[in-house]
C-alpha positions in Angstrom: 76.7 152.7 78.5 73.1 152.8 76.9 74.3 153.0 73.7 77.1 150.1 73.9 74.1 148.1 75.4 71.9 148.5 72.1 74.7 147.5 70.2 75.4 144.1 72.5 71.8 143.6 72.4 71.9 143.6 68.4 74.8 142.1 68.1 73.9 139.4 70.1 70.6 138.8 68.1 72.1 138.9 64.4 74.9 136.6 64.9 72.5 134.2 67.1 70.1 134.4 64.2 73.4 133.4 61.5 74.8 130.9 63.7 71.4 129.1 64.1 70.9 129.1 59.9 73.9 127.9 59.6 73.9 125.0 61.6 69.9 124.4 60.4 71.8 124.6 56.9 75.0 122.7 57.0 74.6 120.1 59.8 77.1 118.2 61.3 79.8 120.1 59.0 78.8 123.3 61.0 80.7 122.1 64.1 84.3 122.4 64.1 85.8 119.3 64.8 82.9 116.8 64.6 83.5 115.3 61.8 80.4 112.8 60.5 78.9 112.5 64.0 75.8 110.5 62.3 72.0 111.2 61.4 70.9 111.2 65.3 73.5 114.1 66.2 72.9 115.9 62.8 69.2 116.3 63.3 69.7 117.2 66.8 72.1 119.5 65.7 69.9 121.1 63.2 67.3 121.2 65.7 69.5 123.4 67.7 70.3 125.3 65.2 66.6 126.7 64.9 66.1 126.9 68.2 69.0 129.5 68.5 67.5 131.3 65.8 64.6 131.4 67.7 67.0 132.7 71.0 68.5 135.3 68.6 65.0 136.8 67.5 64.3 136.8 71.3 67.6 139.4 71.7 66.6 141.3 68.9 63.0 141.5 69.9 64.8 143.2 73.0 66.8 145.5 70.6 63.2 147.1 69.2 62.0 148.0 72.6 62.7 151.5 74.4 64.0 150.9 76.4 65.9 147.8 76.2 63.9 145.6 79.1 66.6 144.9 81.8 64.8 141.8 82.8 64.9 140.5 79.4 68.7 141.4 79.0 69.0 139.1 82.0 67.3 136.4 81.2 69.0 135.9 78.0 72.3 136.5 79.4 71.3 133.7 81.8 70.7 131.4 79.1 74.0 132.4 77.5 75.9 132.0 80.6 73.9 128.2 81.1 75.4 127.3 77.6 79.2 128.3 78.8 78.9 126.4 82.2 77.8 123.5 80.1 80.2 123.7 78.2 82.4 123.5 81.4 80.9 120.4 82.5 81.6 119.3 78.9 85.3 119.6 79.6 85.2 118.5 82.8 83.5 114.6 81.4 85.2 114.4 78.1 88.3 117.3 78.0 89.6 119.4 75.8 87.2 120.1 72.9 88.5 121.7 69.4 90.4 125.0 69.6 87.1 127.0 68.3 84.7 125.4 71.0 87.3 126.8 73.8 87.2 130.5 72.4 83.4 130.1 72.2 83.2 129.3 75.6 85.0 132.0 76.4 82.9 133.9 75.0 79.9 132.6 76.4 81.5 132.3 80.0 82.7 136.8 80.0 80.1 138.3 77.3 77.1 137.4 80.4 78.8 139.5 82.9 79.3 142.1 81.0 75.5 142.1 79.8 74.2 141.7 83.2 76.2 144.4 84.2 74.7 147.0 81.7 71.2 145.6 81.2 69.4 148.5 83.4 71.9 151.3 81.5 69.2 152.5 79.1 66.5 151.9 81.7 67.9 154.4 83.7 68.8 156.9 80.4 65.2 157.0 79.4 63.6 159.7 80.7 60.5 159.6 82.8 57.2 160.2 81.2 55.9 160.3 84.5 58.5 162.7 86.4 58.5 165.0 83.6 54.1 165.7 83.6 54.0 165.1 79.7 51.9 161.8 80.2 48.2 162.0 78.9 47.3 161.4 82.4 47.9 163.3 85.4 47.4 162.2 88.9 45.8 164.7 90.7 47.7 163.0 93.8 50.8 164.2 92.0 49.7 168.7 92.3 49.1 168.3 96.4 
């Protein structure tokens, strides 16, 4: 479970990382279905775009640590799982959006779960400094 953690947690980060370029770098056009939505939603949509690149270096800043922090495994699924219920309330106001914003969402509404599910899995792998005595320090509370 660790190891298919890691993977998610790098996954997630590279193709957060592409999708934000590519909407900083195409605009409007990088939305399915949009059509020429207009310079207001364009900058706001390239505005986005680097702000998820700024989410996906977040996930792979997670990816470099050992272990992968459970708490930050959380909190960006949370995110994640924000943008899927939104995307909820989305249909709920306006309906059905294009084909590829439904798949995304589900997507966005299953991938959290799953994530939340094995954020402490390489936690609990890593062995214990600690519990082992190989630390620099050694409590001398720890040999009574």
């Amino acid at each position: 479970m660790a190891r298919t953690l890691r993977v998610l947690v790098q996954l997630m980060g590279w193709a957060c990382v592409a999708i934000g370029l590519f909407h900083v770098a195409l605009g409007n056009a990088a939305i399915p279905g949009a059509g020429s939505a207009g310079a207001t939603v364009d900058s706001w949509g390239r505005f986005m775009g680097a702000s998820f690149v700024g989410y996906g270096l977040a996930w792979l800043w997670a990816a470099r640590q050992r272990p992968i922090p459970a708490t930050a495994v959380r909190a960006l699924s949370a995110a994640f799982l924000l943008g899927g219920l939104g995307r909820l309330i989305s249909l709920a106001v306006h309906g059905w959006p294009q084909w590829f914003q439904i798949a995304l969402a589900v997507i966005e509404l299953g991938l959290p779960p799953v994530l939340f599910w094995l954020a402490p899995s390489e936690e609990r792998a890593a062995p214990r400094t600690a519990e082992r005595g190989a630390g620099l320090y050694r409590s001398p509370a720890r040999d009574l």
